[in-house]
SEPA-191485 format. One record per residue: residue number from 1; x, y, z of N, C-alpha, C in turn. Coordinates in Angstrom, 1 decimal. Example, Ala and Ser with C-alpha at 12.3 -4.5 7.8 and 13.67 -1.06 7.14 Angstrom:
% residues 2
<pt pos="1" n_px="13.2" n_py="-5.7" n_pz="7.8" ca_px="12.3" ca_py="-4.5" ca_pz="7.8" c_px="13.2" c_py="-3.3" c_pz="7.8"/>
<pt pos="2" n_px="12.8" n_py="-2.2" n_pz="7.1" ca_px="13.7" ca_py="-1.1" ca_pz="7.1" c_px="12.9" c_py="0.0" c_pz="7.9"/>
END
This chain:
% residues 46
<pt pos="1" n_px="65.4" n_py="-9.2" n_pz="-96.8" ca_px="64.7" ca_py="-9.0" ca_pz="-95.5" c_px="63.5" c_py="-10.0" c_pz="-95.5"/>
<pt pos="2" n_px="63.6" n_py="-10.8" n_pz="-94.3" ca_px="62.3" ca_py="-11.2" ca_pz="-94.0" c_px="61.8" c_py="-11.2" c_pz="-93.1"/>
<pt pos="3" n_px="60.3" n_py="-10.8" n_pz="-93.0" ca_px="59.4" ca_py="-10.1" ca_pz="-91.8" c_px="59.1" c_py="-11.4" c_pz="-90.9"/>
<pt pos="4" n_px="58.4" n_py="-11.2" n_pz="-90.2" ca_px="58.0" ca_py="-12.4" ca_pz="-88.8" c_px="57.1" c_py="-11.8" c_pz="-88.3"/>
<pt pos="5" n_px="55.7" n_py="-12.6" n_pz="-88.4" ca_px="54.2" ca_py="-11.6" ca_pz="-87.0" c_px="54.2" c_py="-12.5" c_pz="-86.1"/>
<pt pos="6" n_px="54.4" n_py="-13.8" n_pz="-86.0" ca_px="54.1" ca_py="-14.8" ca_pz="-85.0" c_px="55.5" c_py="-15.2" c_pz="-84.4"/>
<pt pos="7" n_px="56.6" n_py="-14.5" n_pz="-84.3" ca_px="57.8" ca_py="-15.6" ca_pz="-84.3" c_px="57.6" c_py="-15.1" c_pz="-82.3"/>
<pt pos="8" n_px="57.8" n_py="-16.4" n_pz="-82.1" ca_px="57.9" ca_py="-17.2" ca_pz="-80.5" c_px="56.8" c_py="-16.5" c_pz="-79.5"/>
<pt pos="9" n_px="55.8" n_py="-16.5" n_pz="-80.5" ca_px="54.4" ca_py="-16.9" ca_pz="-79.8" c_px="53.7" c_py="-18.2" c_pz="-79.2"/>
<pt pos="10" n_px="53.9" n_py="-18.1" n_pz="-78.3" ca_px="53.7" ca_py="-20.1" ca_pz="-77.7" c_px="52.0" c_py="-20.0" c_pz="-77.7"/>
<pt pos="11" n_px="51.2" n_py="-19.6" n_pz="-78.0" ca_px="49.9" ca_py="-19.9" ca_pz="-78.8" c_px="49.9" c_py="-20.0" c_pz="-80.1"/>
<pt pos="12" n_px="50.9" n_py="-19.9" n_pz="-80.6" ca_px="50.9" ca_py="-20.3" ca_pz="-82.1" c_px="52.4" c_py="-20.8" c_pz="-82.7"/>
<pt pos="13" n_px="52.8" n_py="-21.4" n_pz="-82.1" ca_px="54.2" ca_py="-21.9" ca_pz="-82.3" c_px="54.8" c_py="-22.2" c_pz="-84.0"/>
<pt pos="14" n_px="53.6" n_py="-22.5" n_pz="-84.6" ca_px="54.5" ca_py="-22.9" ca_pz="-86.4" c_px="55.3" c_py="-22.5" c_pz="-86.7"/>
<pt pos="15" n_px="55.4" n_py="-21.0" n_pz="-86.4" ca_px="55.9" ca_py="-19.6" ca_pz="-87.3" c_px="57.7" c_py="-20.0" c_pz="-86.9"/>
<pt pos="16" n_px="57.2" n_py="-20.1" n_pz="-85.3" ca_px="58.9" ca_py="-20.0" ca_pz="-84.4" c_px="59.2" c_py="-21.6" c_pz="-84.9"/>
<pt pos="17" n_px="58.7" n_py="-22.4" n_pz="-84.7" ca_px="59.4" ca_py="-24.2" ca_pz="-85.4" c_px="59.6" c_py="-24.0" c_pz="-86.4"/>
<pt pos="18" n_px="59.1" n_py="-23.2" n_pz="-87.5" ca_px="59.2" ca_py="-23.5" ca_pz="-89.4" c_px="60.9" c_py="-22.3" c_pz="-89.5"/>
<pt pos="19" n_px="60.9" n_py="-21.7" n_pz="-88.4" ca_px="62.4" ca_py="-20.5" ca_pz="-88.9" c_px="63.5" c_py="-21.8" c_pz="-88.1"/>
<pt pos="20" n_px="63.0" n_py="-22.1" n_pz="-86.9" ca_px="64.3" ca_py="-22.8" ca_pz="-85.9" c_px="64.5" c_py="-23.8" c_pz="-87.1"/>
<pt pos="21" n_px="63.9" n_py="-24.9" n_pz="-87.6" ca_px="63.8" ca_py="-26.0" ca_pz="-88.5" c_px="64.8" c_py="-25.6" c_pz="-89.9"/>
<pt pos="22" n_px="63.9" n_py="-24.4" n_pz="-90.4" ca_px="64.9" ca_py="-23.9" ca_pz="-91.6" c_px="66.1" c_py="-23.2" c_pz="-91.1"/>
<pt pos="23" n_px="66.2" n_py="-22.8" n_pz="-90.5" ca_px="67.8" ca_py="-22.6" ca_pz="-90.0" c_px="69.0" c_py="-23.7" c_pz="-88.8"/>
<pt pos="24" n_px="68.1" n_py="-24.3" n_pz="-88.9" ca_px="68.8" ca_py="-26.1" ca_pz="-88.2" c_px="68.9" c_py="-25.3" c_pz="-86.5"/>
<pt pos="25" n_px="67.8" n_py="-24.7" n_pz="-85.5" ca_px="68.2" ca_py="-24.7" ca_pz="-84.4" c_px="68.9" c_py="-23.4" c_pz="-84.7"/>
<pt pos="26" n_px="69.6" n_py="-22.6" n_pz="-85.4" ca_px="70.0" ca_py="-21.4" ca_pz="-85.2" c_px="69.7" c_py="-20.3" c_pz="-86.0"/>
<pt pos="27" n_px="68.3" n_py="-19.6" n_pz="-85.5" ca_px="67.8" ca_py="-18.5" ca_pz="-86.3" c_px="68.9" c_py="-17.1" c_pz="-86.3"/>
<pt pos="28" n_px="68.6" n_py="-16.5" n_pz="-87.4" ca_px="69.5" ca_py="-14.9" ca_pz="-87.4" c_px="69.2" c_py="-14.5" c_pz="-86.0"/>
<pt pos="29" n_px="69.8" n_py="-13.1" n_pz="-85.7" ca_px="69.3" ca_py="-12.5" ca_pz="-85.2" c_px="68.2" c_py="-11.7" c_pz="-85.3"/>
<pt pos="30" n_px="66.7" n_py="-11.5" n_pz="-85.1" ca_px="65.6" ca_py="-11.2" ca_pz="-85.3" c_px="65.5" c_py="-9.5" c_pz="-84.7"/>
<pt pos="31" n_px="65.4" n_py="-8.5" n_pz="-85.6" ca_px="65.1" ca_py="-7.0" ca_pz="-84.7" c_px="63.7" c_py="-6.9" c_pz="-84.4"/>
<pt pos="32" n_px="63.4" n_py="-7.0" n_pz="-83.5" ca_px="62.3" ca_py="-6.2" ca_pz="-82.9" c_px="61.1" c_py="-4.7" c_pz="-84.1"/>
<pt pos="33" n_px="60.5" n_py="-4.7" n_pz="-84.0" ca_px="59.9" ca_py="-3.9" ca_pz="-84.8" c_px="59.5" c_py="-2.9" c_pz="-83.4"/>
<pt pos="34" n_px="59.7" n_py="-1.5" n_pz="-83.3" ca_px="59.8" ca_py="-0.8" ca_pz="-82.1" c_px="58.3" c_py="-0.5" c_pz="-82.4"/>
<pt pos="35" n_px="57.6" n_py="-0.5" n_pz="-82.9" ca_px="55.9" ca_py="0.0" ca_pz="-82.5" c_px="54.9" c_py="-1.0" c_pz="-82.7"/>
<pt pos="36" n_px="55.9" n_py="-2.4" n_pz="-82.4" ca_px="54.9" ca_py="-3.8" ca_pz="-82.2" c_px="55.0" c_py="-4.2" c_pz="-80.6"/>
<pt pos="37" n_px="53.6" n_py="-4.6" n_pz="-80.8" ca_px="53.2" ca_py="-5.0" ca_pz="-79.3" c_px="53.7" c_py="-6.5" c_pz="-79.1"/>
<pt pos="38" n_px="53.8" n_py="-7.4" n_pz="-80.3" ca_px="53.9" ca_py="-8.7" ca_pz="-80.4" c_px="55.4" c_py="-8.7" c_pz="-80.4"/>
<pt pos="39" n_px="55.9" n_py="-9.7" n_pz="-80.2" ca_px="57.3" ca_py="-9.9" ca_pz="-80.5" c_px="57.6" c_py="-10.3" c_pz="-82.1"/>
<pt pos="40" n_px="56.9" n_py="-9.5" n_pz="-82.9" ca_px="56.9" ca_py="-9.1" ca_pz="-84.4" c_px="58.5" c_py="-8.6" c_pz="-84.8"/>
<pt pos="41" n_px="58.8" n_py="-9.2" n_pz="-85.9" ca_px="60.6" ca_py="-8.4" ca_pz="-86.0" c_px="60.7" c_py="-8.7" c_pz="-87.7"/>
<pt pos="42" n_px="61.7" n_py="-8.6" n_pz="-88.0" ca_px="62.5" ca_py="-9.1" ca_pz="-88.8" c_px="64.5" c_py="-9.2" c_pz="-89.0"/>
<pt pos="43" n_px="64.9" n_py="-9.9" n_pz="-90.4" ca_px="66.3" ca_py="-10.3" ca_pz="-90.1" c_px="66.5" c_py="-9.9" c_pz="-91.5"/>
<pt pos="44" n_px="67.6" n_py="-9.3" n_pz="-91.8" ca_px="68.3" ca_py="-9.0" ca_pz="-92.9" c_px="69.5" c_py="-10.0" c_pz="-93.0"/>
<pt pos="45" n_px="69.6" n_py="-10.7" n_pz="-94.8" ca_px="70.4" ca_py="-11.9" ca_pz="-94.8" c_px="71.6" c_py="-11.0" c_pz="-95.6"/>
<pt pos="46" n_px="72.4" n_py="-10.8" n_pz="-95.3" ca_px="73.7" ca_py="-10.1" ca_pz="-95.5" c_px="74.2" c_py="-11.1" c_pz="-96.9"/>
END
């Protein structure tokens, strides 16, 4: 599992360029964390 606090925050973009970059343009699917205000999530690598 790996967590995400910044992913596709456009005031802080690194987080969202450093996953798209290491996954060449195609991130997992990212879940939502249901008691985050941010669009905070994570992806389990099967």
């Amino acid at each position: 599992m790996a967590p995400f606090d910044e992913f596709a925050i456009r005031e802080g973009p690194g987080e969202t360029e450093a996953v798209e970059a290491f996954f060449e343009g195609k991130p997992p699917r990212i879940v939502k964390f249901p008691w985050a205000s941010a669009p905070d999530g994570y992806f389990v690598k099967a």
